[in-house]
C-alpha positions as CSV (number, residue, x, y, z in Angstrom):
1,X,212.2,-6.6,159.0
2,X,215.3,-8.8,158.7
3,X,216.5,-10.8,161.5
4,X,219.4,-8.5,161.0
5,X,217.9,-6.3,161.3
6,X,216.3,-6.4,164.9
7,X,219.3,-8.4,166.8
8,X,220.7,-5.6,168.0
9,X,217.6,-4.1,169.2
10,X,215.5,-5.6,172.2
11,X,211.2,-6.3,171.6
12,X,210.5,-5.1,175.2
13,X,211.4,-1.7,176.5
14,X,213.1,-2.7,179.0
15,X,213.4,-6.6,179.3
16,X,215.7,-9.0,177.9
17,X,215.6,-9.1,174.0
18,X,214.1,-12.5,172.3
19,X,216.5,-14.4,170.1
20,X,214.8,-13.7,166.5
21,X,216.5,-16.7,164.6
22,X,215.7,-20.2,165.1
23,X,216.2,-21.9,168.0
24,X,219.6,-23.6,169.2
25,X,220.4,-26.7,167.2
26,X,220.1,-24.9,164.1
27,X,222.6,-22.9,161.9
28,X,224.4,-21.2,164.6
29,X,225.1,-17.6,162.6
30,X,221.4,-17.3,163.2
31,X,221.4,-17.5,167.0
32,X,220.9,-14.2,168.7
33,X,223.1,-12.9,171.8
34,X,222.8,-14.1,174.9
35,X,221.1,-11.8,177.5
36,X,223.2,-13.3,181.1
37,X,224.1,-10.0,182.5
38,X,222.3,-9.3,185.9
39,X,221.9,-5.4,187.3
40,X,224.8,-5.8,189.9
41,X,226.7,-7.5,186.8
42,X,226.3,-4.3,185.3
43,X,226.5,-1.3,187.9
44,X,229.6,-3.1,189.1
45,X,231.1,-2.5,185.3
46,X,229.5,1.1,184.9
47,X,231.5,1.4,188.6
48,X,234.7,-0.4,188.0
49,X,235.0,0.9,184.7
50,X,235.3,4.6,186.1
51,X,238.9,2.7,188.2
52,X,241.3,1.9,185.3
53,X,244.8,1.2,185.1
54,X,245.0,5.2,183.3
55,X,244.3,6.8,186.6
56,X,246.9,4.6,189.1
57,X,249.8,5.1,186.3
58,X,249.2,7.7,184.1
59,X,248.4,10.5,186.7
60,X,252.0,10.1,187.8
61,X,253.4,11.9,184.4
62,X,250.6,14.3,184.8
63,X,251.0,15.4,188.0
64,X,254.9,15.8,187.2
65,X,254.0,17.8,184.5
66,X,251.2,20.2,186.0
67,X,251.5,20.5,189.9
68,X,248.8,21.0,191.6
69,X,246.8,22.4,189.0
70,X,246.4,18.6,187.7
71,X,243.0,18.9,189.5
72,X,241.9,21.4,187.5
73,X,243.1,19.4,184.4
74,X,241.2,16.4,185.8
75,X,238.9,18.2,186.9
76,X,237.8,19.3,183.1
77,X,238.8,16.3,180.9
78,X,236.5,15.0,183.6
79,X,233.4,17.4,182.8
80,X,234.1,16.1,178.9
81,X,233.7,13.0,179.8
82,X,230.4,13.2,181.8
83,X,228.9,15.2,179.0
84,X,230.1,12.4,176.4
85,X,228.5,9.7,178.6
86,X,225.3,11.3,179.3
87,X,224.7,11.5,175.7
88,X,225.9,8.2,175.3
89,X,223.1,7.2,177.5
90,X,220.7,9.7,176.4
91,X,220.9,7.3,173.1
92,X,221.3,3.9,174.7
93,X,218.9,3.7,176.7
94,X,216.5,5.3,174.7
95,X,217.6,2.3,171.8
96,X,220.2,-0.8,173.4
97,X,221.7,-2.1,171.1
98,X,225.7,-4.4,171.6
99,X,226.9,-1.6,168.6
100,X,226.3,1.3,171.1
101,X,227.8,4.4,169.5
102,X,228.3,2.9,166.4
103,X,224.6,2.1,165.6
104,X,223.6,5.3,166.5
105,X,225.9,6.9,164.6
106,X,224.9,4.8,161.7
107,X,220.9,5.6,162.4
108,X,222.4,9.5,162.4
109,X,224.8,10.2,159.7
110,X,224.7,7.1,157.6
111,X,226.6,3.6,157.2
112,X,229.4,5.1,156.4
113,X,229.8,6.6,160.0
114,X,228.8,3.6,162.0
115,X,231.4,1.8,159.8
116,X,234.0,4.3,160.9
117,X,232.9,4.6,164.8
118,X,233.2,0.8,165.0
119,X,236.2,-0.4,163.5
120,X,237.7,2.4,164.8
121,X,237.1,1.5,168.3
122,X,237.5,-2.4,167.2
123,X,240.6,-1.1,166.5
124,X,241.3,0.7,169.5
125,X,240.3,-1.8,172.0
126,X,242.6,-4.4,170.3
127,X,245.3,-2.8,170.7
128,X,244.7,-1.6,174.2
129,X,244.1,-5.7,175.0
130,X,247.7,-5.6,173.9
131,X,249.1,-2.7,175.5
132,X,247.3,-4.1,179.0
133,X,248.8,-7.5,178.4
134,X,252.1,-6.0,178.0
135,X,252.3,-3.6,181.5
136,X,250.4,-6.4,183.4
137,X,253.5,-9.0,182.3
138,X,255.7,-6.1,183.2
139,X,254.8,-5.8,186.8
140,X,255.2,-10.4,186.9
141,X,258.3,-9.7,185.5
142,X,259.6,-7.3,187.9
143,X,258.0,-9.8,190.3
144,X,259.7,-12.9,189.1
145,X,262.8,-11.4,187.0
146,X,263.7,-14.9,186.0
147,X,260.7,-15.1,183.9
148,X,260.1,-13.4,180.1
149,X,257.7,-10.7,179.6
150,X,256.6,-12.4,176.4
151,X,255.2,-15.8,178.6
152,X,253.3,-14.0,180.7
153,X,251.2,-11.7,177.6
154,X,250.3,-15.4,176.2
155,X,249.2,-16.8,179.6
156,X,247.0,-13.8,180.0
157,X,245.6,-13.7,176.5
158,X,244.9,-17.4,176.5
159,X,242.7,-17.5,180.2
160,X,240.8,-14.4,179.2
161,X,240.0,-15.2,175.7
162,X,238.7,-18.3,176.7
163,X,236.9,-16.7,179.7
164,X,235.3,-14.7,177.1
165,X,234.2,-17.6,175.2
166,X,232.7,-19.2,177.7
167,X,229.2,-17.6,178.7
168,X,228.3,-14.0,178.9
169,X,227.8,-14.2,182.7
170,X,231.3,-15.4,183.4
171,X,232.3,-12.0,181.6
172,X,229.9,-10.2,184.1
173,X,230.7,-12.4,187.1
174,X,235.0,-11.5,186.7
175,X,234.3,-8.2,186.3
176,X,232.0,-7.7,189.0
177,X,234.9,-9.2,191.8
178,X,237.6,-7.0,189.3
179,X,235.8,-4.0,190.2
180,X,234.5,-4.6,193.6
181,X,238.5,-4.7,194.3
182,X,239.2,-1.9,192.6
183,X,236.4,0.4,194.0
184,X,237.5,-1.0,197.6
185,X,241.2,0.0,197.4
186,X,240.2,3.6,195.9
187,X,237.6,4.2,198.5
188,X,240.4,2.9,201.0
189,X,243.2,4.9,199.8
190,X,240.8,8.2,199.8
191,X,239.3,7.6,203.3
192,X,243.5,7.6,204.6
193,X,243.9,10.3,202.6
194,X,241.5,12.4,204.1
195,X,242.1,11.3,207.3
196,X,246.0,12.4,206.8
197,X,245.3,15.8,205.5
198,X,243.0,16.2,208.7
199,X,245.6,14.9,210.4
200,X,244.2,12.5,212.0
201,X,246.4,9.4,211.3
202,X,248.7,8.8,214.3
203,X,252.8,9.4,213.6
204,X,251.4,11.9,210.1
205,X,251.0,15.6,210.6
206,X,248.9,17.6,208.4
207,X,250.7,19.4,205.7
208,X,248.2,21.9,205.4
209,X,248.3,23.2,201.9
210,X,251.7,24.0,202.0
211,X,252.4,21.5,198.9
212,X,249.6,23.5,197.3
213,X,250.7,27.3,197.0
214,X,254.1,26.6,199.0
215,X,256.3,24.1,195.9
216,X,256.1,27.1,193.5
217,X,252.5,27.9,193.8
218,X,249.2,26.1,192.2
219,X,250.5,26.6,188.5
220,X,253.9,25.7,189.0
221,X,254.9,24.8,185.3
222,X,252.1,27.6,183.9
223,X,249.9,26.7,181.3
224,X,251.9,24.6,179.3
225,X,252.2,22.3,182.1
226,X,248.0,22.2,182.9
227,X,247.9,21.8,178.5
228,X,250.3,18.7,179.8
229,X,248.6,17.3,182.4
230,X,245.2,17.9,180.8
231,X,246.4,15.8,177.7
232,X,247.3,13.0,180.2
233,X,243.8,13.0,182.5
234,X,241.8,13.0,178.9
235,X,243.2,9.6,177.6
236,X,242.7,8.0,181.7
237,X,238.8,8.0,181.2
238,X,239.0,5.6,177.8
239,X,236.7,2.4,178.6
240,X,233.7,4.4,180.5
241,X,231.9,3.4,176.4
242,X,231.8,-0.4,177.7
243,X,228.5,-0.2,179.9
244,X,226.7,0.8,176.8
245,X,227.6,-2.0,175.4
246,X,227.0,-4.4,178.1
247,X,223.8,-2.9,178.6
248,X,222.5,-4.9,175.4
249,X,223.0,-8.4,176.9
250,X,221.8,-7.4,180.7
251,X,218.2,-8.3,182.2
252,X,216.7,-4.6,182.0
253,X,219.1,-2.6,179.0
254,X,216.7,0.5,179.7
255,X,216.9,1.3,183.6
256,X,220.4,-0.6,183.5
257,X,222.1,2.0,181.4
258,X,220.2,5.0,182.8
259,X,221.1,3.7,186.4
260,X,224.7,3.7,185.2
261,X,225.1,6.9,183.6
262,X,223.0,9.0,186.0
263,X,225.5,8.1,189.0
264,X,228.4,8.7,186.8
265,X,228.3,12.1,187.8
266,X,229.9,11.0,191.4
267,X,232.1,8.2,190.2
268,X,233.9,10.3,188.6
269,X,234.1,14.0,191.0
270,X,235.3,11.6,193.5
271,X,237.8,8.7,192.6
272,X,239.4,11.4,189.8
273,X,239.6,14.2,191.1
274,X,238.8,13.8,194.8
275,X,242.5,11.4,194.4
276,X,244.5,14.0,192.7
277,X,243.6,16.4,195.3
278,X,244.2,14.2,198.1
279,X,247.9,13.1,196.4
280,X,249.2,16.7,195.8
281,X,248.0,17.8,199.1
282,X,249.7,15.4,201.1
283,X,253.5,15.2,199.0
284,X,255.3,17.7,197.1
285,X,254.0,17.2,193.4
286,X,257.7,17.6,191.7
287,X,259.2,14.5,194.2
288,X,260.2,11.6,192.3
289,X,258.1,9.3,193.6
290,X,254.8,10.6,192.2
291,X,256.4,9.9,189.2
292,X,256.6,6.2,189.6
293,X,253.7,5.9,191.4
294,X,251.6,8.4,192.8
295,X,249.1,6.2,194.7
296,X,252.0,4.2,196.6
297,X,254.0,7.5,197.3
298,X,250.7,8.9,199.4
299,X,250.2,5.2,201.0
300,X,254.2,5.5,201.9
301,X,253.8,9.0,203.2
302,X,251.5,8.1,205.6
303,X,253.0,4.9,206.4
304,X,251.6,2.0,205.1
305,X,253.7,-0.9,204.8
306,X,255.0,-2.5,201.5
307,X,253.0,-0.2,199.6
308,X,254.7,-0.3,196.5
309,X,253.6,-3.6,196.2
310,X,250.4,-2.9,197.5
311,X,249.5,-1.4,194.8
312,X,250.9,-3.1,192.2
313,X,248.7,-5.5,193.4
314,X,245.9,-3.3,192.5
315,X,247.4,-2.1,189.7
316,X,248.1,-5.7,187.8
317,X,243.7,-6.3,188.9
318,X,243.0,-2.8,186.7
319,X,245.1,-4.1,183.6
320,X,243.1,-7.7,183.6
321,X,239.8,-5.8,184.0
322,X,240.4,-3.8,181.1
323,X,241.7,-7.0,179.4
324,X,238.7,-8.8,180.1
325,X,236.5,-5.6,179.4
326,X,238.3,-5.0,176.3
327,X,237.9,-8.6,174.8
328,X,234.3,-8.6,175.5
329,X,234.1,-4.9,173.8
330,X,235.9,-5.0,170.9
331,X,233.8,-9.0,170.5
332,X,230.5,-7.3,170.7
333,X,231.3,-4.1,168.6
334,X,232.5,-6.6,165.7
335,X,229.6,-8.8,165.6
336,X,227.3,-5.8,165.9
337,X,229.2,-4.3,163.1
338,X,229.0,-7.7,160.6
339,X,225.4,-8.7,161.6
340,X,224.7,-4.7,160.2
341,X,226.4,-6.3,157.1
342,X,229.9,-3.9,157.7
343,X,232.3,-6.6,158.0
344,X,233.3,-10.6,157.4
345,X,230.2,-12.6,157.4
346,X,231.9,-15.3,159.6
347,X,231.9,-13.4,162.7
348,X,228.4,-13.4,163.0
349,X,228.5,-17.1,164.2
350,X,226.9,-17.3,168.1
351,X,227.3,-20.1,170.0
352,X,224.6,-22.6,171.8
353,X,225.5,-20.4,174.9
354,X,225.2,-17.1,173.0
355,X,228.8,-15.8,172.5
356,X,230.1,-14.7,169.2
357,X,233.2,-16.9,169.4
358,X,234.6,-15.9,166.0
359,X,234.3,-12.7,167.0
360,X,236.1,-12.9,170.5
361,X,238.8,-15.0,168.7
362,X,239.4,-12.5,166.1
363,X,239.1,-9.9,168.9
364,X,241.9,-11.2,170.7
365,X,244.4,-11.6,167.7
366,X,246.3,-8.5,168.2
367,X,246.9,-9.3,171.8
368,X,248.6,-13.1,170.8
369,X,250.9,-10.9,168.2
370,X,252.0,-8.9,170.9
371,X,253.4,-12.2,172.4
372,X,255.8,-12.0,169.3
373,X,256.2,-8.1,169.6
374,X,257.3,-8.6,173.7
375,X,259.3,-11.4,172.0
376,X,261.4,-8.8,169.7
377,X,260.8,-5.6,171.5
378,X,260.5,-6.2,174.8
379,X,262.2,-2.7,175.8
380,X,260.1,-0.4,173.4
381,X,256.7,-2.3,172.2
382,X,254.7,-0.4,175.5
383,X,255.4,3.0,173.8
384,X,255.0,2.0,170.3
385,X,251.5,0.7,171.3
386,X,250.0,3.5,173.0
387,X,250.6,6.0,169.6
388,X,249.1,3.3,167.7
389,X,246.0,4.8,168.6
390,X,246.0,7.4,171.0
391,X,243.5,10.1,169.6
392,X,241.0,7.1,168.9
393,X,238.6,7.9,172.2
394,X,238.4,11.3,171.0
395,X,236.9,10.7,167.5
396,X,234.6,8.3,169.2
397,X,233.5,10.9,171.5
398,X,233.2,13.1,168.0
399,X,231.0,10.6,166.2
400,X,229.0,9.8,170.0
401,X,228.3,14.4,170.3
402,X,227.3,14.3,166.0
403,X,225.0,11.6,166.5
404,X,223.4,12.6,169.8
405,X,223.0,16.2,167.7
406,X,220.8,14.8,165.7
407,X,219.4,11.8,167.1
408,X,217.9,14.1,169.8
409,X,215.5,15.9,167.4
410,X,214.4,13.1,165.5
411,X,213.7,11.5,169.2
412,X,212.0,14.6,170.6
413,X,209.6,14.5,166.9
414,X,208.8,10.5,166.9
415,X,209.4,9.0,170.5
416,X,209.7,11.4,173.2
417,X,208.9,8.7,175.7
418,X,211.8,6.9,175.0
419,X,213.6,9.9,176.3
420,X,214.4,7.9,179.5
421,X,217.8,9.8,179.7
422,X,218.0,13.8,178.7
423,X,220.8,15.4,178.2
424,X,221.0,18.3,180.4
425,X,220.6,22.0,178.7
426,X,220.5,20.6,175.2
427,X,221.9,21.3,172.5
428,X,224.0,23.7,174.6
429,X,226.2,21.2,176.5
430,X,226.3,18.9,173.5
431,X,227.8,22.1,171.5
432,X,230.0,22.9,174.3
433,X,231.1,19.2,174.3
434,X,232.0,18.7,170.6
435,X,234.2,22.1,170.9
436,X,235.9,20.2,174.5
437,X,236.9,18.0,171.9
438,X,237.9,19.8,169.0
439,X,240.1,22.2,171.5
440,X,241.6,18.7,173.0
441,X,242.6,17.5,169.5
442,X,244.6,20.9,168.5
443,X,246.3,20.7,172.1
444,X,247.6,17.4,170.8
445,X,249.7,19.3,167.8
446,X,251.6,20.9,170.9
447,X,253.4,17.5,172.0
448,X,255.8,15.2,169.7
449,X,253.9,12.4,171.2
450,X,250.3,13.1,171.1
451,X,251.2,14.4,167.9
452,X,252.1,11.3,166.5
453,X,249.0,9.7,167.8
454,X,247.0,12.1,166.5
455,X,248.6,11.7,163.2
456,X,248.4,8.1,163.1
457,X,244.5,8.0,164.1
458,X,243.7,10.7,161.7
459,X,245.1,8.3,159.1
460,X,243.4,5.2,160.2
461,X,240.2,7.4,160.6
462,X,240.5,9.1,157.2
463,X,240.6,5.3,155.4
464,X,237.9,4.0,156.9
465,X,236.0,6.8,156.4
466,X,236.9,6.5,152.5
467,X,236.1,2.9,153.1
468,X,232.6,3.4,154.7
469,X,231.7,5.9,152.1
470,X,232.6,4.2,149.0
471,X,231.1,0.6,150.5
472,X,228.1,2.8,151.2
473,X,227.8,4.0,147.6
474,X,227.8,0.8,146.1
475,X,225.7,-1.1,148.7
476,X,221.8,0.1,149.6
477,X,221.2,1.0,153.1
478,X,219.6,-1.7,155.0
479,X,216.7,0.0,157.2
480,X,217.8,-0.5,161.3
481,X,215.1,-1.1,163.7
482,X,212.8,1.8,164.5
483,X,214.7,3.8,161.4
């Protein structure tokens, strides 16, 4: 067994993984990764990633779109998305690895798929660093109108590409205080919410569920408008794919990723839809407002001051979490990908500290070229970004049901007791799951937008398939661990 080979994999069930090249001092694309992430490091990210920038801006458009019946749409992208990340863990933590997905889709259909999972998602997360950079400048500019857009994407590419090149733990240690905000001002916002609905906030009187059934009923705009809003909750839950990832470079990967995925159940019942009920409760889901910004309309209603900028506050915290979880993501699935021999052998270089600095760097390359595209296209960039690759998360989720399909046999035949995680009423849910998605993707044809996403990452998916396929053909499969 290669050293290859086993870097992705740790020795000990559920203990930091050994560094299998020589030690530090030596050539440094034999160093393994480092293993600095502590438990709290990582139920913080499992946490924090649940509260992105997708649910305090996106669910404006959705809830314009669908009414009140936006809970119901959240409500079942939401279901999706538990069953996608309890397989997801049914795999990690039965095998850790910093590939996640993509190594067990490799171990399940072939190179050719872990190939395509990966840089698909490499791709993906790039270009969501980007889009981040870009709405996170936006909200400085509106701040401080005398500055340009373009200076504030390079000032936040350049502090978190090099927090990400420092060590792992600085990574775990941001995005512990990233979340810990973020989980504060949701729980916040959801205890006044429920406290205004109950009336119980002095100078707000209960609005009962008028703004339910009485603003044209609970399906307002039908079901072309829950189609609408369901398309919009789907793409708010991209990121939850992270913790599996991290899981590979924490203390315990085992309990750490079962601990995560178990309470995701919760997470996401409560700050998802639990907050889309409590906003079209309290305010009439076809003002203006919600539009713009659900979260601060509510916090408005009930009479919080300067809430708009309240939560753009919280907002511009959600965008540099995901930039910082992003970097570290698409970092991790690139050097994963190269040290299984699918992509430029420089990347594989680790540092003294542990960090695959090539890989960060070449991570965050897309994100200094949107410095030049906020440069020329200030006005329009945003949009063209988000149909770069907007269907992406779903054929992830594709390759992540496939995988777990098949994995889950060969696990039940040849290590049951690494079974730490089951996925419940298998293979039922997991069928039910892959058809979530399938039914998700032909909603898209509906839309010109989501259409053109769809088209675009059908494309991109389509040629790297082609590529995996025919490098596969040509190049012998090198055994993984425990293949």
């Amino acid at each position: 067994m290669t050293r290859t080979e086993t870097s992705d994999a740790p020795h000990s069930p559920d203990g930091p993984a050994r560094p299998d090249g020589p030690p530090d001092g030596t050539d440094p694309s034999r160093r393994s990764l480092a293993h600095g992430l502590k438990q709290r490091h990582l139920s913080m990210i499992a946490l924090g990633g649940v509260i992105g920038a997708g649910l305090f801006v996106g669910s404006g458009a959705g809830i314009a779109a669908a009414g009140p019946s936006i809970v119901l749409a959240y409500a079942a992208s939401g279901a999706l998305v538990m069953l996608v990340m309890r397989m997801l863990g049914e795999m990690s933590a039965a095998r850790p690895a910093s590939g996640s997905f993509s190594v067990h889709a490799e171990r399940a259909l072939g190179p050719w798929a872990g190939f395509t999972a990966g840089w698909i998602y490499w791709t993906l997360l790039c270009v969501a660093i980007a889009t981040e950079a870009t709405a996170a400048a936006k909200i400085m500019t509106d701040w401080l109108p005398a500055t340009d857009q373009w200076m504030w994407v390079a000032l936040f590419m350049l502090a978190f590409c090099a927090t990400n090149l420092a060590q792992v733990r600085n990574f775990g240690e941001y995005e512990f205080w990233f979340a810990a905000i973020k989980v504060l001002a949701i729980t916040a916002f959801l205890v006044l919410g429920v406290l205004a609905i109950a009336g119980l906030l002095p100078g707000t009187d209960s609005p009962g569920s008028s703004h339910l059934t009485g603003d044209g009923g609970f399906f307002p705009t039908g079901t072309d408008g829950l189609i609408v809003g369901l398309l919009a909750s789907v793409f708010a839950f991209g990121g939850l794919e992270t913790v599996t990832i991290a899981a590979a470079e924490s203390e315990k990967p085992v309990s750490g990723v079962a601990k995560a995925v178990r309470t995701a159940v919760w997470r996401i019942a409560i700050f998802y839809v639990g907050s889309m009920l409590v906003i079209v409760t309290l305010i009439p889901w076809h003002d203006k407002s919600v539009l713009s910004g659900p979260y601060a309309a509510v916090l408005d209603y009930i009479g919080i001051p300067a809430a708009a900028q309240i939560m753009n506050v919280v907002v511009l915290i959600a965008l540099l979490s995901a930039m910082n979880a992003n970097i570290y993501g698409a970092s991790r699935m690139s050097y994963s990908l190269v040290e299984r021999g699918e992509g430029p052998a420089f990347l594989n270089r680790v540092s003294a500290q542990g960090v695959p600095r090539y890989a960060v760097i070449a991570s965050s390359l897309f994100g200094f070229v949107a410095v030049l595209l906020n440069l020329l296209w200030e006005k329009t960039v945003f949009q063209w970004l988000l149909n770069m690759v907007g269907a992406a998360t779903l054929v992830v989720w594709g390759f992540i049901a496939v995988s777990q399909l098949i994995t889950r046999h060969r696990l039940e035949r040849e290590a049951p007791e690494k079974l730490v995680v089951r996925m419940w009423l298998f293979p039922g849910l997991t069928i039910v799951a892959l058809a979530g998605i399938a039914a998700v993707l032909l909603l898209m044809l509906r839309e010109g937008d989501t259409r053109t996403q769809l088209a675009f990452t059908a494309g991109l998916t389509v040629v790297l398939a082609a590529a995996g396929y025919l490098r596969q053909r040509r190049k012998p499969r090198t055994p993984l661990p425990e293949d």
